[in-house]
N, C-alpha and C positions, 0 to 999 in steps of 0.2 A: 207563814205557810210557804214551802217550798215545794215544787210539782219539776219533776223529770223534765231537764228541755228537751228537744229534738235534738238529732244529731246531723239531721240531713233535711233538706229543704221539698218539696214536694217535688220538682226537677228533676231530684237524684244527686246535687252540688250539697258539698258537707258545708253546715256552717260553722265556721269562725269560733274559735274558742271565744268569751265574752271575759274570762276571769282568768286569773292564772300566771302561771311560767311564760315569762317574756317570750323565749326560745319557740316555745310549742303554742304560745298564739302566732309571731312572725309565720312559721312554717304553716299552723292553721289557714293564716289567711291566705297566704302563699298556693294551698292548698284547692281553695276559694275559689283565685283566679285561673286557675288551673284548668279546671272544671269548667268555670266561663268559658274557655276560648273553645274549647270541647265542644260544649253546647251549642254556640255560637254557629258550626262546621255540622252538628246534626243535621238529619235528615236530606241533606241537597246532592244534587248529583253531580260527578267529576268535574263536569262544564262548568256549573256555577258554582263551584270553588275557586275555578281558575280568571272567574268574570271581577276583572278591573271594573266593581259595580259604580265608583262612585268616582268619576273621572272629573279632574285629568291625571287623574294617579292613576298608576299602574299596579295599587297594594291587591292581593286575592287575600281571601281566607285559606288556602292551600301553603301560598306565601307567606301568612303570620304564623302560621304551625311549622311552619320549616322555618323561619326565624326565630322562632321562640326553641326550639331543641338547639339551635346555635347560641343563644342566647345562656341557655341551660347548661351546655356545654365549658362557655365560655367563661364564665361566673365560677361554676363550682369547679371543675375541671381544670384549668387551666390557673387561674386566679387562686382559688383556696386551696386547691391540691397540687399545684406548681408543675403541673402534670403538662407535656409538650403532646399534645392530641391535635389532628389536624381539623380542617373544617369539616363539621358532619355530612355536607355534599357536594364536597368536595373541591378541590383548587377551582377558584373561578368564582365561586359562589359563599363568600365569608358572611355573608349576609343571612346566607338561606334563602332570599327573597324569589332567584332563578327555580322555573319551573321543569322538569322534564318528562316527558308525553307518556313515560310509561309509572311513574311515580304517584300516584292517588293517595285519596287520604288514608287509607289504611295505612297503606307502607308508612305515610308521613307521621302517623301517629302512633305508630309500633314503635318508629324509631324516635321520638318525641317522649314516649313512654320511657324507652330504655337510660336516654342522658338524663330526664328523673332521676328514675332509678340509679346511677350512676353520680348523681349529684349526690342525693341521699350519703350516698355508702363513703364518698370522699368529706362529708362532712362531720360523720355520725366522729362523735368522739372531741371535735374540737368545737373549744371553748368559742361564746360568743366575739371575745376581744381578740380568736387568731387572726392573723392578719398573711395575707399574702402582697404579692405586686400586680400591679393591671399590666396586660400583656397587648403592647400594642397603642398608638393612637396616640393623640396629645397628652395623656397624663400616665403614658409608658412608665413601671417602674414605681408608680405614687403606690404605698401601703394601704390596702383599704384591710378592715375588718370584717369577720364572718357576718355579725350583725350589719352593717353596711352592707355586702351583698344582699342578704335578705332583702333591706329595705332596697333595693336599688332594681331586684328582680319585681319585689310586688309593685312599684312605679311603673318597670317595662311591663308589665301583665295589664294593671290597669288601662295605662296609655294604649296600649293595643287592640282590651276586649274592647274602648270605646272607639278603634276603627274599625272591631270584629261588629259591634254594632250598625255602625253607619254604613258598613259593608251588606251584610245580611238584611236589613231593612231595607235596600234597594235592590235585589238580587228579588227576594219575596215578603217581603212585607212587614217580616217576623220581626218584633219587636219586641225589646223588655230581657230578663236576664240578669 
């Protein structure tokens, strides 16, 4: 007996392909985390995105959305599409992590949205084995593949919705996710 799964979790986060195309389960989950860090950033207000809740670190939830479109950036962009783009906020800030007083989450997740998007369109068409060079850093130059980004972004997603966690859970309570 086989019954329709869901497509989307009660939240509003898509789930995860469970069968399938390597490619569009990767991006699935990819998709997954995506959505976590989103949810993660719901409902709080400018202040407590910018609140270093879980000190002595100075990480925000405003700061892992503006690293994660750098991140998004820097993967598909630069890496898979060999594309010379500079940092999304510019010199000073390759990280993302720097906050600026007129920048909220909107804007951050407009522009969050669009390096997506933007990944997406530099990807669509190549095969999982293309490969580009890493831009940057101790392994300057090393050939990674499109498959290897994937898996390298849903690692960076993971590792971070679990400081979007331990974030959010000291800021207000919210748990779970």
């Amino acid at each position: 007996m086989t019954t329709d799964a869901p497509t989307h979790l009660p939240d509003g986060r898509p789930i995860p392909l469970m069968t399938g195309d390597e490619r569009l389960m990767l991006e699935s989950w990819l998709d997954f985390h995506r959505a976590t860090l989103e949810l993660k950033c719901a409902g709080l207000e400018d202040e407590q995105l910018r609140l270093a809740a879980a000190g002595p670190s100075e990480l925000t939830l405003l700061g892992l959305v503006q690293h994660l479109a750098e991140c998004e950036r820097n993967w598909f962009q630069r890496v898979v599409g060999g594309l010379d783009v500079p940092p999304v906020h510019g010199e000073g800030n390759e990280t993302g992590y720097g906050l600026e007083a007129g920048r909220g989450l909107g804007e951050a997740l407009a522009v969050w949205r669009e390096e997506i998007a933007r990944g997406r369109e530099v990807c669509a068409g190549r095969g999982l084995e293309s490969a580009g060079p890493i831009q940057g850093g101790p392994m300057a130059g090393v050939e990674v593949s499109v498959r290897w980004v994937l898996i390298h972004m849903l690692e960076e997603y993971a590792r971070h919705n679990g400081h979007a966690d331990i974030l959010r859970e000291c800021i207000d309570g919210v748990t779970g996710a």
